[in-house]
N, C-alpha and C positions, 0 to 999 in steps of 0.2 A: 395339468394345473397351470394357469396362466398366471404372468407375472400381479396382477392386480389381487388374485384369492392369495396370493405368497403375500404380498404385502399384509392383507386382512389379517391371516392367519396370526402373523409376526405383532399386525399391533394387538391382537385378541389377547396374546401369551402377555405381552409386555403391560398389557391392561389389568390381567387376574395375578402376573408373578406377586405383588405386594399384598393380597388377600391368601393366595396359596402359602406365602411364606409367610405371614401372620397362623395361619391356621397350622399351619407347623410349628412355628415356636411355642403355640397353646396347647400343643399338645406333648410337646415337649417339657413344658413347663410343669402340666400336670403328673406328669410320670415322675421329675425331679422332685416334686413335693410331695409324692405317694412314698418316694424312697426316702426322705427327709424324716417325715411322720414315724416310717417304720424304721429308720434306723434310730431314732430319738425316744424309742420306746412307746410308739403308741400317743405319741402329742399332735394337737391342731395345729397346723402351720398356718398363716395368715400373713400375707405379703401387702407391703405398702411400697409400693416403687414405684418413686419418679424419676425413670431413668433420664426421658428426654427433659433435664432442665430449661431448654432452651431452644426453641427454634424458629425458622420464620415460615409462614405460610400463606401463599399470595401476598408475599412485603409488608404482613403484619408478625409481628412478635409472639410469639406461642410457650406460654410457660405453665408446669406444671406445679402444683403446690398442693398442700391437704384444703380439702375446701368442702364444703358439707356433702356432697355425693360423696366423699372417703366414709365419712364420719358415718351414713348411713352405711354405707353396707358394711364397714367394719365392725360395728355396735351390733347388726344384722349377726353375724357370724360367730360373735363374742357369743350374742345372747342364743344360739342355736348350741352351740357346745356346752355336752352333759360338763354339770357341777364339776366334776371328780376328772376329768380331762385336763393335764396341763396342755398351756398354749402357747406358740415360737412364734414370736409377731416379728417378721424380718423388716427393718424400716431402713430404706434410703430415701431420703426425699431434705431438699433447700428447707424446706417448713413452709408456714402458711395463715390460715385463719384462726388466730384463739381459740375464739367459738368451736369450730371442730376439731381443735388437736383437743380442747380439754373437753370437749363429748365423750373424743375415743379413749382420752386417757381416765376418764372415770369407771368408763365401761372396763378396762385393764385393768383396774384397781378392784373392780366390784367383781371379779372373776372368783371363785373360790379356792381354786386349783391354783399352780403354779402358774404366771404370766413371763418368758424371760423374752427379752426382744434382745433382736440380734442386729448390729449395724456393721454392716461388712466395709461398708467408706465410709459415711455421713450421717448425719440426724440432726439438721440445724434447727434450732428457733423450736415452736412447734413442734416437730421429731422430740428434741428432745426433751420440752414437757411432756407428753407421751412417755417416755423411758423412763423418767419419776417414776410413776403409776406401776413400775413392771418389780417384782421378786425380786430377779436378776439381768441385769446390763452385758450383754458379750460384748465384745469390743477384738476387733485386730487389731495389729500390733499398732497398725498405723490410721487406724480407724478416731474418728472424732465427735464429740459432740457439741453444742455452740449456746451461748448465751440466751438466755430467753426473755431479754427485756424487750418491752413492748416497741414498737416505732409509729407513730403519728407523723402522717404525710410523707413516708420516706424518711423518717429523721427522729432519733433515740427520745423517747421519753426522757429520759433520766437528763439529755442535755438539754433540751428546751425548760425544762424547769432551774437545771445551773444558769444557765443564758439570763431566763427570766431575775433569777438573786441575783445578778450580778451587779446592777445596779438598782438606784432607786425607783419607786415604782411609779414615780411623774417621768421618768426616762423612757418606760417600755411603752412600744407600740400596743396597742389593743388587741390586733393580732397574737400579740405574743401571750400577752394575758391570759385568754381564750383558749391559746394550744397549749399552755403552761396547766392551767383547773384540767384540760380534758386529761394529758399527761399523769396529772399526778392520781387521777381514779384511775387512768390505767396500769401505772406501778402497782399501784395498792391489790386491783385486781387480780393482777397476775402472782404477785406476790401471796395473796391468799390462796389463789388455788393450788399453786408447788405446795404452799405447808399443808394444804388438806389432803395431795396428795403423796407427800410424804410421812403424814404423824402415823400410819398403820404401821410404819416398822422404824420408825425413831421417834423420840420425845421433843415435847415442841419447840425446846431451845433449841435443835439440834435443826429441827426445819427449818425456822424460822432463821438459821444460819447459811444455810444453803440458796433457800428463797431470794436471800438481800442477794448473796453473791451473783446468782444465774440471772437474776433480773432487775439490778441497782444500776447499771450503766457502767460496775468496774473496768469492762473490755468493750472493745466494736464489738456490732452487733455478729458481723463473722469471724468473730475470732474463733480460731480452733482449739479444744480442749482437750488435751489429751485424756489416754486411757489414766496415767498418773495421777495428773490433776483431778481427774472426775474422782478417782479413788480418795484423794487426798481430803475430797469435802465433802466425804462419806457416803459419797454413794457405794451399792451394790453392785462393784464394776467386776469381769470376770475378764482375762484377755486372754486370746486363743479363740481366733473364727474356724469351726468346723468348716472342711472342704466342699464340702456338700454346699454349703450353701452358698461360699463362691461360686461353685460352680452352676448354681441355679441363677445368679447374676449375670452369666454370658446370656441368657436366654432370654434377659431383656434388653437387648439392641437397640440403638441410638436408630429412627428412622431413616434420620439425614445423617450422612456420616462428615461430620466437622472434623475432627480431631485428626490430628499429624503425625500419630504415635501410632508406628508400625512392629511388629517383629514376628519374627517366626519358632515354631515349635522346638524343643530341645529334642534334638535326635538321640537320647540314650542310646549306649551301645549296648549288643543284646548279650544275652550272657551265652556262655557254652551250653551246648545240648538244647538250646532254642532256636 
């Protein structure tokens, strides 16, 4: 073999390893949620992960988010699982489109069966309109979920409409006025669809309390919410992430590896007679 087939050979491997090791994580994957299912007593599992938030490709920006391909085949799978099936919807993901968190989160509400979605780190914006809609909320210890007021142009509803009261209204730009009316149908929106998806297991004052808070502009829009807090405004929060399902979280790999945080396994020591 001459030095030029060595070279081929090398870029052949170096060309398939990113398809060969994709098709092993998928299959790995699948085996992790065979075991999930069966160890959960016979429940759908249904994975929503955006593990790569963020990255660049060819010097453009690459970001993951719910966005109506989710919303299809999520609703797709909801609506394929028998009646009588509970279902473990694991959600990581920044959030995303309205429109498709609250597709899949009506299709989780319209489930007959148990719905519990599990958040092993995250479920911002979107994610966690979705979790409304769900029976039961897991949560780890240190897991969160985040505000769901709406943002126009990158920027909180709830402040462009303070912006706009703040002074008189020969003062505001026209602009403002404009993003102020779009604003405030979008509060109202989003605010109706939390109480719709919550009056199935609480009373409407009870929604319509949580509604204001997740999406009135109390916090930024990434604030983190803990397990506590989510308890505290009545949600159906559970804390304790089964292991299993972290451990089906190594199985979605960052493609580009950004992050600076290394370490290595604990070497348990082995017991006697082993």
């Amino acid at each position: 073999m001459d030095f030029s087939s060595l070279i081929f050979i090398v870029f052949i491997v170096l060309a398939l390893q990113p398809l060969l090791m994709g098709r092993w994580f998928a299959v790995r994957r699948v085996q992790a949620i065979r075991a999930i299912e069966k160890a959960h007593g016979g429940t759908r599992v249904i994975t929503m992960i955006h593990r790569q938030e963020q990255r660049r490709l060819f010097g453009f920006s690459v970001a993951r988010h719910i966005d109506l391909e989710d919303a299809q085949t999520i609703i797709a799978a909801i609506k394929e699982t028998p009646d009588t099936v509970p279902i473990d919807l694991i959600l990581h993901t920044p959030g995303g489109l309205v429109l498709a968190a609250m597709q899949i989160a009506r299709a989780v509400e319209a489930h007959p069966a148990k719905v519990t979605v599990y958040v092993p780190v995250y479920a911002m914006s979107g994610g966690t309109l979705i979790a409304l809609a769900a029976d039961e909320i897991v949560l780890g210890e240190f897991s969160v979920l985040g505000p769901i007021d709406p943002q126009i142009l990158g920027l909180p509803a709830a402040s462009i409409v303070k912006a706009r009261d703040s002074k008189p209204v020969s003062d505001v730009m026209d602009l403002t006025l404009v993003l102020a009316d779009v604003s405030e149908k979008a509060l109202a929106q989003v605010k109706r669809g939390a109480v719709e998806l919550l009056t199935p297991r609480l009373d409407q004052a009870a929604a319509e309390a949580i509604a204001d808070k997740l999406a009135g502009g109390h916090w930024t829009h990434d604030y983190a919410l803990t397990a506590e807090e989510a308890k505290s405004l009545g949600l159906p929060v559970k804390v304790g992430m089964p292991i299993d399902v972290m451990e089906l979280m190594k199985l979605y790999p960052q493609p580009i590896q950004q992050s600076g945080v290394e370490f290595l396994p604990i070497d348990l020591p082995r017991r006697a007679g082993r």
